[in-house]
C-alpha positions as CSV (number, residue, x, y, z in Angstrom):
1,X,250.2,67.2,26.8
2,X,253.3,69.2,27.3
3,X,256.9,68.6,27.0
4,X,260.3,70.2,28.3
5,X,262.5,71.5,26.0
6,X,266.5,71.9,27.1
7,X,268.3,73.8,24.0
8,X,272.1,74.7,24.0
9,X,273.7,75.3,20.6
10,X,273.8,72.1,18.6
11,X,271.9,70.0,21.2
12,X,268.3,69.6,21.7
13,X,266.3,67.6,24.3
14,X,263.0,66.9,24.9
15,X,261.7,65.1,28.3
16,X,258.2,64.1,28.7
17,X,258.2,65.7,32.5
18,X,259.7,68.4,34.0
19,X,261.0,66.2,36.8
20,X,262.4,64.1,34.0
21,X,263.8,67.3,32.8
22,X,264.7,68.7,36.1
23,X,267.1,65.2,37.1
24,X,268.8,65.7,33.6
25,X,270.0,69.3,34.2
26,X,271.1,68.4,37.9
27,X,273.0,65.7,36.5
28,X,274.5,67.2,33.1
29,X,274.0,71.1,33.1
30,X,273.1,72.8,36.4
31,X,272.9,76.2,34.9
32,X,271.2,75.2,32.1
33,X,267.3,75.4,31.8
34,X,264.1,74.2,30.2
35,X,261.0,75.7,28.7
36,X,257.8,73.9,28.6
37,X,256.0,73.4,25.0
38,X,252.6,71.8,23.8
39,X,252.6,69.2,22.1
40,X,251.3,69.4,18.7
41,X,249.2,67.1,16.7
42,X,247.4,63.1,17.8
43,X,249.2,60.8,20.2
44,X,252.2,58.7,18.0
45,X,251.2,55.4,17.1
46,X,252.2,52.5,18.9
47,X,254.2,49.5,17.6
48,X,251.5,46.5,17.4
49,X,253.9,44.1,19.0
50,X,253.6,45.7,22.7
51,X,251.5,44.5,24.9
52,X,249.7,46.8,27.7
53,X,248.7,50.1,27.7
54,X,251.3,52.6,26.3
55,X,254.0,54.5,27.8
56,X,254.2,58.0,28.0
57,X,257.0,58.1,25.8
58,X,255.3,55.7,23.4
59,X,252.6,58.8,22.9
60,X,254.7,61.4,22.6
61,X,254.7,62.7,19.2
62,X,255.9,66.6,18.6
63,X,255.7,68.6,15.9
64,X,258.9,71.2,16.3
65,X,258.0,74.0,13.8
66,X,260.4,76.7,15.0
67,X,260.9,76.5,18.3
68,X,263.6,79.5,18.3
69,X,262.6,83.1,19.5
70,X,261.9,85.6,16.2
């Protein structure tokens, strides 16, 4: 699983798609972009109380590191 990463100073965003992504920077930052990034590590957990099969944002789990270039 990948995610999309949108960086700009202080602010960091993840989106689970890049057409997720994509519909954010229309919306909020046209000039701004996104990088794609595995995700690290198992699925998250999800709470016992849901019923159904997970979202894709209830499987998301990252594990950041450092993301920024050396």
């Amino acid at each position: 699983m990948t995610v999309w990463i949108y960086e700009q100073g202080e602010v960091l965003k993840v989106f689970a798609t890049e057409e997720v992504a994509q519909a954010w920077l229309d919306e909020n930052d046209p000039e701004g972009v996104t990088f794609e990034h595995d995700v690290i590590g198992p699925p998250a957990r999800t709470c016992t109380r849901r019923t159904g099969p997970p979202t894709e944002a209830a499987l998301l789990s990252v594990h950041f590191g450092d993301l920024r270039a050396p």
